[in-house]
C-alpha positions in Angstrom: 12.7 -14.6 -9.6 10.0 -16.4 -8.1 6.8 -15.1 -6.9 7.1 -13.9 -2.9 3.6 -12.2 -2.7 0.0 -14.1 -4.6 -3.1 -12.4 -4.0 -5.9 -14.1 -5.7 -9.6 -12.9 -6.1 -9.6 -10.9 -2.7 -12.8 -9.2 -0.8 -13.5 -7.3 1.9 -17.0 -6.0 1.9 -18.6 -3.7 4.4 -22.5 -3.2 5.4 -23.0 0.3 6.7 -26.0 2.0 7.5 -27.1 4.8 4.5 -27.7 7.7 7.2 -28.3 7.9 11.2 -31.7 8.3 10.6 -32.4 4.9 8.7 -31.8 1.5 9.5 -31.5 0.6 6.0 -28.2 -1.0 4.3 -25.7 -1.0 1.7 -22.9 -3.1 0.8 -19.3 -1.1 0.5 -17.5 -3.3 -2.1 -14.1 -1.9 -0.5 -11.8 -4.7 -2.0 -13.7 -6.3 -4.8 -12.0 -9.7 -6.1 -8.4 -8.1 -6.5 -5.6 -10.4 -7.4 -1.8 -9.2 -8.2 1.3 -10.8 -7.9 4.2 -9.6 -6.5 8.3 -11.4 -7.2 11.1 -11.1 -4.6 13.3 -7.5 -5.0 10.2 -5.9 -6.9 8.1 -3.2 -6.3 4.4 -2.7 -6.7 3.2 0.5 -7.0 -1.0 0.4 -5.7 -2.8 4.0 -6.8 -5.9 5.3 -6.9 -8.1 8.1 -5.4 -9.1 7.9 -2.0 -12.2 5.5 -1.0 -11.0 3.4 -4.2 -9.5 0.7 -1.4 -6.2 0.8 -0.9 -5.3 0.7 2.1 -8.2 -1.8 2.6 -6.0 -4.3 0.2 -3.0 -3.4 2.3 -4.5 -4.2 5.6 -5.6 -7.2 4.7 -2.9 -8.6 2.5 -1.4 -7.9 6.5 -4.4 -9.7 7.5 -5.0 -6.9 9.7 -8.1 -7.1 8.6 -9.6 -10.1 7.7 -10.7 -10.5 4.2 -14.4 -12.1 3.6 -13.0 -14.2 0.5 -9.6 -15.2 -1.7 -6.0 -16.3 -1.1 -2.8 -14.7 0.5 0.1 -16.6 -0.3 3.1 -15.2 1.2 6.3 -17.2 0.9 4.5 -20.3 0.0 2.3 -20.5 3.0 -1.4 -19.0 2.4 -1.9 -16.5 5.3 -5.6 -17.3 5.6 -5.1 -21.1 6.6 -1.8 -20.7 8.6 -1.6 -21.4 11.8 -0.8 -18.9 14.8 2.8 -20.2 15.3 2.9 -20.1 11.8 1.7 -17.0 11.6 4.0 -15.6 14.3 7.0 -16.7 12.1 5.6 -14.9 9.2 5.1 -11.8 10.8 8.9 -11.0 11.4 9.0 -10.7 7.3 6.1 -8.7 7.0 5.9 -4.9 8.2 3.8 -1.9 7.4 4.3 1.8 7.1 1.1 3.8 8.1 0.6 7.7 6.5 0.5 9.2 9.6 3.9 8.6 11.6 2.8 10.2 14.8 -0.6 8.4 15.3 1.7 4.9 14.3 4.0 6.0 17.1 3.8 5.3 20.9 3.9 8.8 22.2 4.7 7.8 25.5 8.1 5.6 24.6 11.2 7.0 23.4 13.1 6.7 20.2 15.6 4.4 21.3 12.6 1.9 22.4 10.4 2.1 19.9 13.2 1.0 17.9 14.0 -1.6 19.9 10.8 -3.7 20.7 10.8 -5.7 17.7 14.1 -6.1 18.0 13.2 -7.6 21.7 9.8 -9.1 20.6 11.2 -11.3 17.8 14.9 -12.1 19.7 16.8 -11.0 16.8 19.0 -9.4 19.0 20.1 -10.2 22.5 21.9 -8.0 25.8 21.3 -4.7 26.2 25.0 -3.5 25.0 24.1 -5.8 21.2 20.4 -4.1 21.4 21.4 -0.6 21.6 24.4 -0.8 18.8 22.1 -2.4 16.7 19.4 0.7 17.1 22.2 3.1 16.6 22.8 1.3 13.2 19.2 0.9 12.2 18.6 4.9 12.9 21.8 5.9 10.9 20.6 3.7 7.9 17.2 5.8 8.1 19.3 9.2 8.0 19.3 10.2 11.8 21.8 10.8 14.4 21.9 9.1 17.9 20.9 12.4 19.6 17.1 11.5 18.5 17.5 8.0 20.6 16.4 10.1 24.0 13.5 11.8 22.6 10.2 11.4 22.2 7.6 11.5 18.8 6.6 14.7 19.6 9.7 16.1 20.0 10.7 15.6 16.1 8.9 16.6 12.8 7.4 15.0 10.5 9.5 14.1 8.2 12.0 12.8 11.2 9.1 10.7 12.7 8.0 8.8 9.6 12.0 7.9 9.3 11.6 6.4 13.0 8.4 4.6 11.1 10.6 3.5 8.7 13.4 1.8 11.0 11.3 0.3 12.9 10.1 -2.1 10.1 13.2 -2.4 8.9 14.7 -3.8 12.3 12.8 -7.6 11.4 15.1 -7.5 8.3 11.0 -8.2 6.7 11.5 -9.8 3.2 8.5 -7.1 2.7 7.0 -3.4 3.2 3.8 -2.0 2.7 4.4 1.2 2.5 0.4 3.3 2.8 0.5 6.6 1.8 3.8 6.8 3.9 4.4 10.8 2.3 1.4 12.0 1.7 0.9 13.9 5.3 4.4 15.5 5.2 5.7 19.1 3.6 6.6 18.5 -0.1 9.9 19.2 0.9 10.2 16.3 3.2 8.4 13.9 0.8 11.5 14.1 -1.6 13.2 13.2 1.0 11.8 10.1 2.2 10.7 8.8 -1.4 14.4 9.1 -2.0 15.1 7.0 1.7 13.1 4.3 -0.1 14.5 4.2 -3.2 18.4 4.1 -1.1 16.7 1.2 1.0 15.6 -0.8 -2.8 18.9 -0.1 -4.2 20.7 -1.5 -0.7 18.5 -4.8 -0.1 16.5 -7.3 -1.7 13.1 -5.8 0.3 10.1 -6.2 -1.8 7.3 -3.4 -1.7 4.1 -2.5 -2.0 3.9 1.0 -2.4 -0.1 2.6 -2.0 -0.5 6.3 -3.1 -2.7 8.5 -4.9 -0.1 10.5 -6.4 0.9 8.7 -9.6 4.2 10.6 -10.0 5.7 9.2 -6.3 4.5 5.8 -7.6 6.3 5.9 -11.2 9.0 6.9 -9.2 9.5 4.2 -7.1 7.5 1.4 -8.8 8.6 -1.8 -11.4 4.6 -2.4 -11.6 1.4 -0.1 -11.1 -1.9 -1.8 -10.1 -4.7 1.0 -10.2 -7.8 0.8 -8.5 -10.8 1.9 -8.3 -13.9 1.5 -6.0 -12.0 -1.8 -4.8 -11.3 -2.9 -8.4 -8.4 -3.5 -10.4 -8.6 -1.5 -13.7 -6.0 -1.5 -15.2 -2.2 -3.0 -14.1 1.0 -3.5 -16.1 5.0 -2.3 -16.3 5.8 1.1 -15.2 6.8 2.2 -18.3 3.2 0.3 -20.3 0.6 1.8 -17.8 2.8 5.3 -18.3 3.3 5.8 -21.8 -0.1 3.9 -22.6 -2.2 3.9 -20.5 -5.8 2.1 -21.8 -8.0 2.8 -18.8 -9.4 6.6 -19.1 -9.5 6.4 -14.9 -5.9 6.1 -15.7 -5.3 8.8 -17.9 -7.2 11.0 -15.3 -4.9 10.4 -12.9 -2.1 10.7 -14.8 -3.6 14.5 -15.7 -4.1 15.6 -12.1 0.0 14.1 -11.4 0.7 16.9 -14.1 -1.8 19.4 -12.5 -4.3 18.9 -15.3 -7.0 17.5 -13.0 -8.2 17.9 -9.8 -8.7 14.9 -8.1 -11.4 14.1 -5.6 -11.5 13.9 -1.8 -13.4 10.6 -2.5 -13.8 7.9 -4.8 -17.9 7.7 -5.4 -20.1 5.5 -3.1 -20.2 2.2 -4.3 -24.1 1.1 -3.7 -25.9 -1.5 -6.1 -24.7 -0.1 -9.1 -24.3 -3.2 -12.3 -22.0 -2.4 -15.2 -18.6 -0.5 -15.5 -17.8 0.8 -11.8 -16.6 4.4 -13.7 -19.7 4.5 -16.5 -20.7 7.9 -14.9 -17.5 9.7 -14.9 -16.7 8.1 -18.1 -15.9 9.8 -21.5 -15.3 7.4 -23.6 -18.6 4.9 -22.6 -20.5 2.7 -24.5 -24.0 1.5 -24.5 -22.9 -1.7 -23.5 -20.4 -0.6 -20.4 -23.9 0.1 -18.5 -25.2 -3.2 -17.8 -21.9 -5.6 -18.1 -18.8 -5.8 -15.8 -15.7 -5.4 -18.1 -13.1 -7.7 -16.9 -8.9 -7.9 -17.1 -7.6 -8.8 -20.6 -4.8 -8.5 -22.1 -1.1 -9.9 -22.2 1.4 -10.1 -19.0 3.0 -7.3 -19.2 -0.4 -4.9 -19.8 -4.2 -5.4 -18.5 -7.0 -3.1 -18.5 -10.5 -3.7 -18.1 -12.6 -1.5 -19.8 -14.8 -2.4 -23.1 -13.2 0.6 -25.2 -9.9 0.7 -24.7 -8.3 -0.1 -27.8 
């Protein structure tokens, strides 16, 4: 299978202000020269505490945002050069799925509508008798009945709203899904639920994902490849299975402790600032002099990288 998705050496930096009181600013190295690649059918499974930048890399792999540097290549065309029509093309096989399924929602439309408009927007389907069989599939393949096609997003839960989320970027038949944090708002309950909708909709088409969470277990779950991040940096990346069983990064094998409860996590990834050397060298336990003052970079074979100075 070739390659659908090439990211190569991609930034989005941020200047903020360091306080209200002080017109003095810092650099946010939110995406920091990350590059993955991504084949058709394949899923790509993006973790990392929050504030490490990923769903920073997912908007602008969308180019909802605009990234400062690097290359998108999506289907052969690089998204950064392309044209608007172009563009408009390429956006039919592209969709996202935001965490939050009621803020992502137009709370004034109804289901049956909000299922509908890209249906409308990119005439994939015409009459109003094709348009409203064709919702009445798309919302059966997501697990809900036709009764929901007369409400609104308020009027169903969570776990039903983020499965309207769901159809909706389904309806462009997209040849791929970004999928941010699409469970982490919802009951624990309901998660199972629509981790298991995902991994129906894998088994059923030839979608490729990107799947962004900070919960390492949902990702191993639903994932071929893990790319971990942290402050807008790829540290480590490999199979499933490699990153899993072995993983070389010791940001990795934190996380993997606070999937199994061993860890608490953060709210936040640290504040980036000036800082030269390894990214983690504070929260480190396994740092070197040298980690301090150089930038370790990704080495090793396809299959494994890692980017850290002791990892053996």
């Amino acid at each position: 299978m070739g390659s659908l998705l090439s990211v190569l050496d991609l930034k989005k930096h941020y200047e903020v202000r360091r306080s209200v009181f002080s017109v003095a600013k810092e650099t946010i190295r939110a995406v920091d020269g990350v590059s993955l690649e991504l084949e058709a059918g394949r899923t790509l499974g993006v973790v990392g505490e929050s504030g490490s930048g990923k769903s920073t890399l997912a908007r602008c792999v969308l180019l909802l945002e605009r990234p400062d540097a690097g290359e998108v290549v999506f289907d052969g065309v690089n998204l950064l050069t392309a044209g608007r029509e172009e563009m408009n093309r390429l956006r039919r096989q592209m969709q996202i799925i935001f965490q939050d399924p009621y803020s992502s929602l137009n709370p004034r439309m109804k289901i049956a509508d909000i299922i509908a408009e890209p249906l409308k927007f990119h005439n994939i389907t015409k009459g109003r008798a094709n348009v409203s069989a064709k919702v009445g599939e798309i919302l059966r393949s997501v697990g809900l009945d036709e009764d929901s096609l007369g409400k609104y997003p308020h009027e169903m839960s969570g776990g039903q709203r983020q499965r309207v989320a769901i159809g909706r970027a389904l309806a462009t038949k997209p040849a791929l899904i970004i999928a941010d944090e699409p469970v982490s708002s919802l009951d624990v309950s309901i998660q199972a639920q629509i981790v298991n909708l995902f991994l129906d909709i894998r088994e059923k088409s030839n979608i490729s994902m990107i799947f962004v969470s900070h919960d390492l277990n949902i990702v191993r779950f639903l994932s071929d490849r893990i790319l971990v991040l942290y402050r807008g940096k790829v540290v480590e990346t490999g199979g499933r299975d490699e990153v899993f069983l072995n993983p070389l990064h010791p940001y990795t094998r934190m996380l993997i402790k606070a999937s199994k409860g061993e860890f608490a996590l953060r709210q936040e990834a640290p504040a980036d600032g000036e800082w030269e050397g390894c990214s983690y060298y504070e929260n480190c336990e396994d740092k070197g002099e040298h980690c301090r003052g150089q930038v370790p970079q990704l080495t090793g074979g396809n299959d494994h990288k890692v980017a850290c100075f002791m990892s053996k």
